[in-house]
C-alpha positions in Angstrom: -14.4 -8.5 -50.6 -16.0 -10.0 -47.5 -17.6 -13.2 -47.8 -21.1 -13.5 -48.4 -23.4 -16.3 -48.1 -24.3 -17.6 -51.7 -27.8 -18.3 -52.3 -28.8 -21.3 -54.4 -28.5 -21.4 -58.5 -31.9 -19.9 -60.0 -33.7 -21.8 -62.1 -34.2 -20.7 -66.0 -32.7 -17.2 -67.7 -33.5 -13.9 -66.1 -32.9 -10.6 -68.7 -33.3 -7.1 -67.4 -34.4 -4.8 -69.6 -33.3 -1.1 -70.5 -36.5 0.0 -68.3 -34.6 -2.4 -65.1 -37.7 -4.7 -65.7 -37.0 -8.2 -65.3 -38.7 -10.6 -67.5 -38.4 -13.9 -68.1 -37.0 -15.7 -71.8 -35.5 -18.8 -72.4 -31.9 -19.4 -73.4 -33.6 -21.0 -77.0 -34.8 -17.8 -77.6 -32.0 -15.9 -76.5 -29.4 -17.9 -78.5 -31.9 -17.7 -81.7 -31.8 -13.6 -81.5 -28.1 -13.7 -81.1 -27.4 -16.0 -84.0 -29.3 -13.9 -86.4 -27.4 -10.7 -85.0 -24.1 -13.2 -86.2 -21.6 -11.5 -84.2 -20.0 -10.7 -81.1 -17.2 -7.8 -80.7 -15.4 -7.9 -77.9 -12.5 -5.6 -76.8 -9.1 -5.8 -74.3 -9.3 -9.6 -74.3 -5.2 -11.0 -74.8 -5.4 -14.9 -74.9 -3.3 -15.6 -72.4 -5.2 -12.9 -70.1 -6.9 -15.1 -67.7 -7.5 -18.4 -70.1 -9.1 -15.9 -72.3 -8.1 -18.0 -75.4 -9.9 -20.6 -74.1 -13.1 -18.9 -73.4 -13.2 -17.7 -76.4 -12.6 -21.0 -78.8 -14.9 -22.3 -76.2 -17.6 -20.0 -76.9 -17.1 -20.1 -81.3 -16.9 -23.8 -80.7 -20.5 -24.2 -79.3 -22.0 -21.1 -81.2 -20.1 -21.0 -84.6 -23.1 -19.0 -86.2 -21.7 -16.3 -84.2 -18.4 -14.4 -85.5 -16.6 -13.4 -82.7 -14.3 -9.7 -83.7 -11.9 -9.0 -81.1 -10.7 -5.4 -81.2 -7.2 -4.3 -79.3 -6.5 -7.2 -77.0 -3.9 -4.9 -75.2 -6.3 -2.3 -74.1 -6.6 -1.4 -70.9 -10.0 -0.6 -68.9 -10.1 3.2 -69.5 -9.7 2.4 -73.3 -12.6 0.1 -73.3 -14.6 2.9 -72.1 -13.4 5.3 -74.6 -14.3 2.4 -77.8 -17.8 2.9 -76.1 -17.8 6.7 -76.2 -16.1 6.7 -79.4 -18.8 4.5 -80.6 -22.3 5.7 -79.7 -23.4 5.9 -83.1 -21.5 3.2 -84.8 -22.7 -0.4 -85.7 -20.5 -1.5 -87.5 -17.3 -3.8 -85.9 -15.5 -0.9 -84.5 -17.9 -0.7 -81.8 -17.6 -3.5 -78.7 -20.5 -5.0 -77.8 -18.9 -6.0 -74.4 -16.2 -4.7 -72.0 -13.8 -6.9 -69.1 -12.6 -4.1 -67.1 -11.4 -2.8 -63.6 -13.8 -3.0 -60.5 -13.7 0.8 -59.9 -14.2 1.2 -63.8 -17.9 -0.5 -63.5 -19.4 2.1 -61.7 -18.3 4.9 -64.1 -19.5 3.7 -66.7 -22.8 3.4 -65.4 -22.9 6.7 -64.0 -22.1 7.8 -67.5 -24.8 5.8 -69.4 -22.0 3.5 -71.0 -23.5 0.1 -70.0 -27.0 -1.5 -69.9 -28.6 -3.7 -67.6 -28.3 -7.7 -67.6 -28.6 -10.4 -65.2 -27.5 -13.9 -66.1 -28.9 -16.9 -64.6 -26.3 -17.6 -62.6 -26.9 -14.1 -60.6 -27.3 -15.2 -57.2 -24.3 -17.2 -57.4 -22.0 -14.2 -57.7 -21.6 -12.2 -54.1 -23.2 -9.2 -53.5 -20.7 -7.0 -53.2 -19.1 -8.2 -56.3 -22.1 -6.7 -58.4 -24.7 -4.0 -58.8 -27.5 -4.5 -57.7 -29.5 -3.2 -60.9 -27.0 -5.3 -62.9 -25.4 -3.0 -64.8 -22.0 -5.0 -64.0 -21.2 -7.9 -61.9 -17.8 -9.5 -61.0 -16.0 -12.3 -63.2 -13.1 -13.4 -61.6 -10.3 -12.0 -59.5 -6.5 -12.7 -58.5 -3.9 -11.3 -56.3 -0.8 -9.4 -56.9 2.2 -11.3 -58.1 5.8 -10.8 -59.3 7.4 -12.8 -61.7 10.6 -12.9 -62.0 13.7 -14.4 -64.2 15.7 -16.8 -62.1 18.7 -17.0 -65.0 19.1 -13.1 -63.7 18.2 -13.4 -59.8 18.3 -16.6 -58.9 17.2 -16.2 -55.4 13.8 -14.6 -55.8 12.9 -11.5 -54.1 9.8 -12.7 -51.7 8.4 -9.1 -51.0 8.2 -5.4 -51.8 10.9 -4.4 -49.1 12.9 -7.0 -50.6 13.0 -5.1 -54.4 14.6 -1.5 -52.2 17.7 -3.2 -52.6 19.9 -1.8 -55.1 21.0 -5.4 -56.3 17.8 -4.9 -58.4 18.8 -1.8 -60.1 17.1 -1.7 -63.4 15.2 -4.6 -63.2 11.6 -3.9 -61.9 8.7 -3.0 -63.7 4.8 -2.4 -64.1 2.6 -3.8 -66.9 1.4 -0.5 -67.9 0.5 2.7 -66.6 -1.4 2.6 -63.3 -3.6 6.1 -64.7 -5.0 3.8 -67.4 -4.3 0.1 -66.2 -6.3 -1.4 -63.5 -3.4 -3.7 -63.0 -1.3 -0.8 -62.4 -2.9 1.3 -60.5 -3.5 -2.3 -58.0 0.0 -2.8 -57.7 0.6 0.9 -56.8 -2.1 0.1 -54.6 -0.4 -3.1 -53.0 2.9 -1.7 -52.6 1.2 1.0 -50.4 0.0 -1.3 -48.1 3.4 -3.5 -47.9 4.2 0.4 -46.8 1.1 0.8 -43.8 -0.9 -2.4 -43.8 -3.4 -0.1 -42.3 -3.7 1.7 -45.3 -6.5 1.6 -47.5 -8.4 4.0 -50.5 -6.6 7.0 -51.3 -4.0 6.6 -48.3 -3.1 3.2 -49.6 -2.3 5.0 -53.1 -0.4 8.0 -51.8 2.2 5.4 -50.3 2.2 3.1 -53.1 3.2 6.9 -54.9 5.9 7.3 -52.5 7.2 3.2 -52.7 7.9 3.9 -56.7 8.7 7.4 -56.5 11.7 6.0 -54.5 12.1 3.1 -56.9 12.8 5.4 -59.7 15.0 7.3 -58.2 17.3 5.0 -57.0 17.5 3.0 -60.3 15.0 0.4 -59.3 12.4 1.2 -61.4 12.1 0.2 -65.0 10.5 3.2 -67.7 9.2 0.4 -69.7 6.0 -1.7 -69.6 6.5 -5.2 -68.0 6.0 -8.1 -70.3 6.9 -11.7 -71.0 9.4 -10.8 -73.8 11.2 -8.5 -71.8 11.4 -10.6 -69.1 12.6 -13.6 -70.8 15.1 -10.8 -72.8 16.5 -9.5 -69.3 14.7 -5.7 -69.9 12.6 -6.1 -66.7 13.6 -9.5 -65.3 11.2 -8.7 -62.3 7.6 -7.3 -62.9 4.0 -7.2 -61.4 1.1 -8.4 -63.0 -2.0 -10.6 -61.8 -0.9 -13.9 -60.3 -3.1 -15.9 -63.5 -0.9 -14.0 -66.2 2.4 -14.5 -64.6 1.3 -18.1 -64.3 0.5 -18.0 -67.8 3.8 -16.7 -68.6 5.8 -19.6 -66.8 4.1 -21.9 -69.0 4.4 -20.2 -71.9 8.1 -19.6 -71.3 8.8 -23.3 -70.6 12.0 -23.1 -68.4 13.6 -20.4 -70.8 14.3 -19.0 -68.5 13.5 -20.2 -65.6 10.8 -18.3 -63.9 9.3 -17.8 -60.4 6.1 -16.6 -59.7 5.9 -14.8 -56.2 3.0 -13.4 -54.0 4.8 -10.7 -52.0 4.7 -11.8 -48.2 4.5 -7.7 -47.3 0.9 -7.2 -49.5 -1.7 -9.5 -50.7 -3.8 -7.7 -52.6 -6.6 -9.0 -54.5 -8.7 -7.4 -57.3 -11.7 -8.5 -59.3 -12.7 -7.8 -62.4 -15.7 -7.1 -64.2 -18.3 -7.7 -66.9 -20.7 -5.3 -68.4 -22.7 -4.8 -72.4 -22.5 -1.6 -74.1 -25.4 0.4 -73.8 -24.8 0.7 -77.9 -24.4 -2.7 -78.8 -24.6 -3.4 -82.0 -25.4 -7.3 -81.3 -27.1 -6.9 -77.2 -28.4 -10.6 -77.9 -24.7 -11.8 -78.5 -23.6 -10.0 -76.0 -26.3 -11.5 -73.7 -25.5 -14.8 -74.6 -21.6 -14.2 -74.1 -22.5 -13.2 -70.7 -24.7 -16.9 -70.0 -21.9 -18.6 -71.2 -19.1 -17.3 -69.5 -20.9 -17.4 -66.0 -21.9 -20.6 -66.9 -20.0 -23.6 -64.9 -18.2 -24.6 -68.5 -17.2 -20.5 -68.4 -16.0 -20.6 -64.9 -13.7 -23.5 -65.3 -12.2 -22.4 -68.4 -11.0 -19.4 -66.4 -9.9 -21.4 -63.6 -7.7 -23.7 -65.9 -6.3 -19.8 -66.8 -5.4 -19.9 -63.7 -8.4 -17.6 -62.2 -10.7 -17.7 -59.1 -14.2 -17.5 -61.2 -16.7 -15.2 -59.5 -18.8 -18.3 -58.8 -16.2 -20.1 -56.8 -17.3 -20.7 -53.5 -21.2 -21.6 -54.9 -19.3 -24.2 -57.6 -17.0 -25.7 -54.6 -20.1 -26.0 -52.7 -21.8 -27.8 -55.9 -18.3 -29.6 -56.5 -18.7 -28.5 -60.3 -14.7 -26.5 -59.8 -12.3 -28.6 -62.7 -10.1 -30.8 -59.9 -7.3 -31.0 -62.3 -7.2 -27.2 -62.6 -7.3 -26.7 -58.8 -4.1 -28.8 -58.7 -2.1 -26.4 -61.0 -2.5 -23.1 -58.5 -0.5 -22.0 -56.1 -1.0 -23.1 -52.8 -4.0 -21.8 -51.0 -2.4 -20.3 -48.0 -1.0 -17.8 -50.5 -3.9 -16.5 -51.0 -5.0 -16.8 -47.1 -4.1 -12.8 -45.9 -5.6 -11.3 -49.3 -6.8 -8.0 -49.1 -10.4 -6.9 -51.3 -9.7 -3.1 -52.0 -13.7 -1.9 -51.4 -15.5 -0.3 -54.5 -15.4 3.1 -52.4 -11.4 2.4 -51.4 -10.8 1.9 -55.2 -12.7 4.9 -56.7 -10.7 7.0 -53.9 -7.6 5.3 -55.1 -8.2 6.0 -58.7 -8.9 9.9 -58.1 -5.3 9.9 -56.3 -3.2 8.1 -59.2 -5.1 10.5 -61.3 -4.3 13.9 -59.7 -0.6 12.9 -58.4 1.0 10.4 -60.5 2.1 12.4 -63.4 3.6 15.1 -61.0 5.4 12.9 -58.6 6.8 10.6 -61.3 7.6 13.0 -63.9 5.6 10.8 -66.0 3.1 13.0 -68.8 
């Protein structure tokens, strides 16, 4: 993601319609129409995803007319998509009013009429190229590619993705899902390409990352199970990838059993941002627009920051000096995060298609 100028924070509550109209209503009105709808359902949102937890006690806390239903917290972002389709006809609380997924997953949906138009008041803050234009979706927050490992197993960390082709880590590395329906996954796939050809990018970038764990499995490396804080506090898959802000979350929540590292590969810095977007079959679109206002709002932004997030909004909030200082303190240092790579929308979509057509084939994997 290239950086953008940020334009100054507009002034009152901007709502497009279904017809791309914008119109002006006030946030009075808006929370009024969501707290007669009385409920919000939200899908794919784990607690200690991002400071999701937070958010979320943050947001019954200040509406508590509002029941907030959270459907399968372990989703991934092609799931989400599917609860929509499932769910065209349905108002009752199987259907999500709101998804969190994959920047390359925003796009889809729109192009198959899964999402409708919304733009929060806090618009302008978010960059350009981090949202349609229309908005249809827009960016939340993004973070880099990480490992986490147990240091009661390896206690010299491994510092990059040449590092883990040693066979000293021979059943030990792993993947939080699978990369044809995780975004996670398919990123890390993604980054491992480029620690291959830093040149690499899109569908060339993929084809590597391919090659990297088509390698990894067959020399032992390579874990057939999903990557997770149980199994790497149990020794299963002492080494995994995941987003930076859930490995962090992970240290924490392990407390020193065991002892864990958290490691930004030198060889690939890849960064990937996530996104927001309503259902076009909300049951509760006033809920759902009010989620969104709160959430992009700077009380929103810092609770994902204190997850251990970069918010959306950060560089217009560090301008404004509204970032939590205490939170800043707790991430890793910034020059971590200094050669990080934004995977374009197009780059992404290429990349999907690839992990789509050769994935299954080239890792024996149905």
């Amino acid at each position: 993601m290239t950086k953008k100028t940020l334009l100054a924070l507009t002034t009152g509550l901007c709502v497009v319609a279904t017809s791309q109209s914008a119109f002006a209503q006030s946030l009075a009105d808006l929370e009024a129409a969501a707290k007669a709808e009385g409920m919000l359902t939200t899908i794919a949102l784990p607690h200690d995803w991002c400071g999701y937890g937070a958010v979320i006690e943050g947001f019954k806390a200040k509406y508590p007319e509002i029941q907030v239903n959270e459907l399968n917290p372990n989703a991934g972002s092609a799931d989400e998509l599917e609860a929509i389709k499932a769910n065209k006809g349905n108002t009752g609380p199987q259907a999500p009013d709101v998804v969190d997924v994959g920047l390359s997953f925003g796009p889809a949906a729109k192009a198959e009429g899964l999402i409708q138009p919304y733009k929060v008041s806090t618009w302008d803050d978010i960059p350009a190229d981090a949202k349609d234009a229309e908005g249809y979706w827009y960016g939340d927050y993004y973070g880099v590619l990480a490992m986490g490992v147990n240091k009661d197993i390896f206690p010299e960390s491994p510092t990059s993705f040449a590092d883990l082709t040693d066979k000293k880590y021979a059943n030990s590395v792993a993947m939080p899902g699978d990369p044809r329906t995780g975004n996670s996954s398919m990123m890390t796939v993604y980054a491992a390409g480029q620690s291959v050809n830093a040149s690499a990018r899109g569908a060339d970038a993929l084809t590597a990352g391919i090659e990297y764990f088509k390698a990894m499995k067959e020399n032992g490396v390579l874990v057939p199970v999903n990557g997770s804080a149980q199994n790497l506090a149990a020794g299963t898959t002492p080494i995994y990838f995941d987003w930076d802000y859930n490995l962090l979350a992970v240290r924490d929540q392990l407390a020193g059993n065991p002892p864990m590292d958290v490691i930004v590969p030198s060889d690939s810095v890849l960064a990937g941002v996530y996104v927001q977007a309503i259902s076009a079959y909300a049951p509760h679109p006033n809920a759902a627009k009010l989620w969104m206002e709160y959430i992009y709002s700077d009380e929103g932004q810092n609770l994902w920051l204190k997850g251990y997030c970069h918010p959306i909004r950060f560089n217009a909030m560090a301008a404004a000096g509204t970032l939590d200082a205490e939170a800043m303190s707790k991430l890793p240092p910034a020059e971590n995060y200094a050669k990080a790579v934004f995977p374009t929308l197009d780059e992404q979509s290429a990349a999907k298609q690839v992990v789509a057509d050769k994935w299954a084939t080239e890792m024996g994997a149905n």
